[in-house]
N, C-alpha and C positions, 0 to 999 in steps of 0.2 A: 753659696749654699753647699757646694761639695767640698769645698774646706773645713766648715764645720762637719760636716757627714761624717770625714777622713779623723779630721780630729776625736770625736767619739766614739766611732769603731777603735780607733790605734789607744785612746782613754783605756774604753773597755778591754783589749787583748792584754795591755799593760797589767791590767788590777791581775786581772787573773791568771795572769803569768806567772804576776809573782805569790799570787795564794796557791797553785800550782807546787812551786819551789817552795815554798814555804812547808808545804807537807814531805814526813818525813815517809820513807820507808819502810814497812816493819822489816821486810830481810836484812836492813843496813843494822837492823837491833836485832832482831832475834834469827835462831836458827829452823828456820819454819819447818824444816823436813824431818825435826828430832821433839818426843814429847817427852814429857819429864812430871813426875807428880809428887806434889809434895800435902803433908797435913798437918794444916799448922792452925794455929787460934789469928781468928781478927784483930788486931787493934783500934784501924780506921778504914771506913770504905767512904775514899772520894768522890762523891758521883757528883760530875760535872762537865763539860765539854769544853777542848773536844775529845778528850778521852777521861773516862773513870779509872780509876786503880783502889786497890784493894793492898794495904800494906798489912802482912802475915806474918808471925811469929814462930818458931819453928825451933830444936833443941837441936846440936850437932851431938856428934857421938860422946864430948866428954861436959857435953850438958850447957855449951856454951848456946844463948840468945844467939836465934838467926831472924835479919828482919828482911822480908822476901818484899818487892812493889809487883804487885800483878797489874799489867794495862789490859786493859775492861774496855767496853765500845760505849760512845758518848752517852749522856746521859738521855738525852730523848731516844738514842736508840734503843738502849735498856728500859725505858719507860715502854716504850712501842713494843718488847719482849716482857712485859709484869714485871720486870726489875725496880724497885721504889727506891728513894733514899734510905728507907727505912729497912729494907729487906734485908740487910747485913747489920747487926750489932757489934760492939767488941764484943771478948768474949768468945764467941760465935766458934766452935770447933768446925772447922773445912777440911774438904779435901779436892785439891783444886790440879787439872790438867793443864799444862799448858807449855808452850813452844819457850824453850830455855835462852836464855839472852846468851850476846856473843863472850862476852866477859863471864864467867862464871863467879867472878868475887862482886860482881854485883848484884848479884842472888835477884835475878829479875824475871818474869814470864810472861810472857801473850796468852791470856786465858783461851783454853778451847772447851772447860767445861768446869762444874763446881757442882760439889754435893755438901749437904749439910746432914749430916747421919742423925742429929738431935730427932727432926722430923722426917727428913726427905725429900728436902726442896732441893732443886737439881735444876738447872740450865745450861747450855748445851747449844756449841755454834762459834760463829766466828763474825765480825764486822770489819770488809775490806773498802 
């Protein structure tokens, strides 16, 4: 009997050891202490878990396509905040805060907030 016991405690520490490690860090990706905003048009908002992202459109100075991935908090999280799949369209003009990745040529950010200036929908916050 306490073999088995042992055996299913050390199962279970196991699983989630490695779902543990398996999750990454945002600081290994982004620079959490620095914000950055950019305004740029939707393409695509991925909502799905375990993270959402928002890939944005954006002009450099001499007019070249910028295409930015914003990582968003999973989708039931955003559901549980009135965030829908539907709430972002292409299209969609943003203007979006958020913590700048460690690479800057890969034009990435941790959302910390988003406004839609068309109407005014705005959301606002973080998912650790």
């Amino acid at each position: 009997m306490k073999s088995k016991l042992f055996a299913l405690i050390f199962a279970g520490v196991s699983i989630l050891g490695v779902r543990a490690y398996a999750h990454h860090s945002f600081a290994s990706t982004y620079l959490e202490d620095q914000k950055m905003t950019i305004e740029a048009d939707v393409l695509q908002f991925l909502y799905r878990n375990p993270h959402s992202f928002l890939q944005l459109q954006t002009k450099d100075a001499k007019g070249n396509a910028i295409t930015w991935a914003v990582e968003w908090g999973a989708g039931a999280q955003l559901g549980s905040k009135g965030v829908q799949r539907d709430t972002l369209r292409p299209g969609d003009h943003v203007i979006v805060i958020g913590s700048p990745g460690r690479n800057p040529e890969d034009h990435r950010l941790r959302m910390i907030d988003i406004k839609r200036p068309s109407d005014g929908w705005s959301w606002k916050g973080t998912f650790d």
